[in-house]
N, C-alpha and C positions, 0 to 999 in steps of 0.2 A: 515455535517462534514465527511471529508474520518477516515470510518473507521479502517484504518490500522497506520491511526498519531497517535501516543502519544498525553495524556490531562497532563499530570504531569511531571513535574519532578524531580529527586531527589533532597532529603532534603540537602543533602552535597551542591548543586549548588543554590538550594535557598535561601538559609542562605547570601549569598554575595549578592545580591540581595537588595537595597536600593533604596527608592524613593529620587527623584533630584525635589529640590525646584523649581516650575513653574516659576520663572521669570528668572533660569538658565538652565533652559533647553533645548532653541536654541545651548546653546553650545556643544550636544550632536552630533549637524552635524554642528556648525559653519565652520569645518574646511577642508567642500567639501568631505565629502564620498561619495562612491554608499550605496545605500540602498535596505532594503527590507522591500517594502511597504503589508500587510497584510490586510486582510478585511472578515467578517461573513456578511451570510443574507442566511435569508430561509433553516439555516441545512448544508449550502455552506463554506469554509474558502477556499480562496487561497492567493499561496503569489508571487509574482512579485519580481525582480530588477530593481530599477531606479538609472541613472545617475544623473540626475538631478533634484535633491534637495535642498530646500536651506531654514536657517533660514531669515525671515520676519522681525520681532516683537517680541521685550523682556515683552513688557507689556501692551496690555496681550499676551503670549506668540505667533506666529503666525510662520508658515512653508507654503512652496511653496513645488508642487511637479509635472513633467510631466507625465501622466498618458494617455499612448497612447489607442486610442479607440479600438484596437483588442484586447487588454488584459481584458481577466474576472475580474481579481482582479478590472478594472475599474467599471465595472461594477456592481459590488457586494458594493464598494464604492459608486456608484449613489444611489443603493437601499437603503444601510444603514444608509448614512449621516455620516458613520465612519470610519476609517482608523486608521493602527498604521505601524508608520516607525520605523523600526529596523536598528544599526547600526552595520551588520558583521565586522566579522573577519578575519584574513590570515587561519586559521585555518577551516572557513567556504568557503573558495573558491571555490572549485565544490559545491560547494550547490548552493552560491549565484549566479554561473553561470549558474547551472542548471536549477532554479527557473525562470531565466533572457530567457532562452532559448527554454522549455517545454511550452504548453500550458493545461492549465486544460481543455477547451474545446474539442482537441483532443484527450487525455488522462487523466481520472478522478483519475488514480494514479499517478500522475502527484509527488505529497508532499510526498509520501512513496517513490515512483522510487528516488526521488533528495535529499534523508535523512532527510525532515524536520521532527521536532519535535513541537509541537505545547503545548503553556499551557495559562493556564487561569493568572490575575490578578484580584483580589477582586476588585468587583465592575463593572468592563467591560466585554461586552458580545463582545469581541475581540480575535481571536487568535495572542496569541505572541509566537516570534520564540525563543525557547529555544538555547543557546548559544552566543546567540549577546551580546556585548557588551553596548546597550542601549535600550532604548525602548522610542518613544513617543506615547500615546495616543493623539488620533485628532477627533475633530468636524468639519466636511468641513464646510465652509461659504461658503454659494451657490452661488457662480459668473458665471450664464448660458454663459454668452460673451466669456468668457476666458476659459472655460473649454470645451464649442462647437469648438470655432474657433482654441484655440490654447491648448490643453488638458491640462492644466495647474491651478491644485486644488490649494485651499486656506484652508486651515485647523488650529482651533485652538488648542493646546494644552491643553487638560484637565487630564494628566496624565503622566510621565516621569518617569524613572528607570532606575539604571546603575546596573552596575556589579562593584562592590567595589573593585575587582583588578586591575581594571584598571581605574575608570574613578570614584572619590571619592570629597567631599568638592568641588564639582562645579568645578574641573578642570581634565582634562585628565592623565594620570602618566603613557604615552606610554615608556616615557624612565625606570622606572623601574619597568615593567610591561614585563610578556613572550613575545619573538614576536611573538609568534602565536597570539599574542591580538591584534597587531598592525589592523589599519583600512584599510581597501579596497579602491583603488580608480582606476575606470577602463577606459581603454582606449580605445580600439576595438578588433575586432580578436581574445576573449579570451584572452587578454592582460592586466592584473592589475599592479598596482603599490601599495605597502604599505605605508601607511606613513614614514615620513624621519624622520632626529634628529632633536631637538628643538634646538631653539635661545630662548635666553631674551634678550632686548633692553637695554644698560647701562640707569640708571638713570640720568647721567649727558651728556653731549650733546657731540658730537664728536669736539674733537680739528679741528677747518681748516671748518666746517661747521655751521652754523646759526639754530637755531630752527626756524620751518616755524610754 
């Protein structure tokens, strides 16, 4: 573990801190964020940004993630058999870009240079990035085919976490929520988008339209 990251952190920000019922937990990134996928092995933590992530499976809960072969974080994921994908924030921007862009293998200050803070959750030998707006804990299911050919992990969820200002009773509350909370979603060139306003679908069917 770099010793210059943070293991704790404060009791004011942990307090909001709630675990999210496993068979709701996909909806943590149902709605297409970038992420920050994390990973421990041998004294090691790094953290990565991935675009492409996606919830699987509600039950038992399952996550896809591409997990390109240059990046250690991969690595440290083969050794562990564990992974934990984080949901930033607008507010974590240069981080998650930073993390996205830095390599631990050419620089081992890699997590202290990009402002990560790093802490424990009871029970997992995981670093999780303090300030995200979610957290899932992951068991890869080891698919050698898919993760050779096309880097693309299978992980189930054995542990989930939100931040209760924003993301509470299994549903998201980006609208009355800071938008510094709002979620990440990247495009290239150091180019992100935040999430936008909600819709809800009327209950009754649109006049001049058919239910399919």
């Amino acid at each position: 573990m770099d010793p210059h990251v943070a293991t704790n952190i404060d009791k004011n920000m942990n307090r909001y801190i709630a675990a999210v019922e496993l068979e709701k937990s996909p909806r943590l990134i149902n709605h297409g964020p970038t992420v920050l996928v994390s990973a421990r092995h041998g004294g090691v933590d790094d953290v990565m940004a991935a675009a492409w992530a996606s919830a699987l499976n509600y039950d038992p809960p399952r996550v896809t993630v591409v997990l390109d072969k240059d990046n250690r974080t991969r690595e440290l994921v083969e050794r562990s058999g564990r992974f934990v994908i984080q949901v930033p924030t607008v507010a974590q921007m240069q981080l998650t870009h930073a993390v996205g862009t830095r390599s631990l293998r050419a620089d081992p200050a890699k997590l202290a240079k990009s402002g990560v803070t790093l802490f424990d959750m009871d029970g997992h030998d995981l670093p999780f990035v303090a300030g995200s707006a979610g957290w899932l804990a992951c068991r890869v299911i080891p698919e050698p085919h898919n993760q050779d050919r096309y880097d693309l992990f299978i992980g189930e969820v054995i542990g989930a976490w939100s931040d209760t200002r924003v993301f509470r009773d299994g549903h998201w509350h980006f609208e009355r929520a800071d938008p510094s909370w709002r979620s990440l979603h990247y495009i290239a060139g150091g180019h992100f988008y935040a999430i936008g306003e909600s819709f809800d679908v009327s209950e009754t069917t649109t006049p001049g339209h058919a239910a399919s």
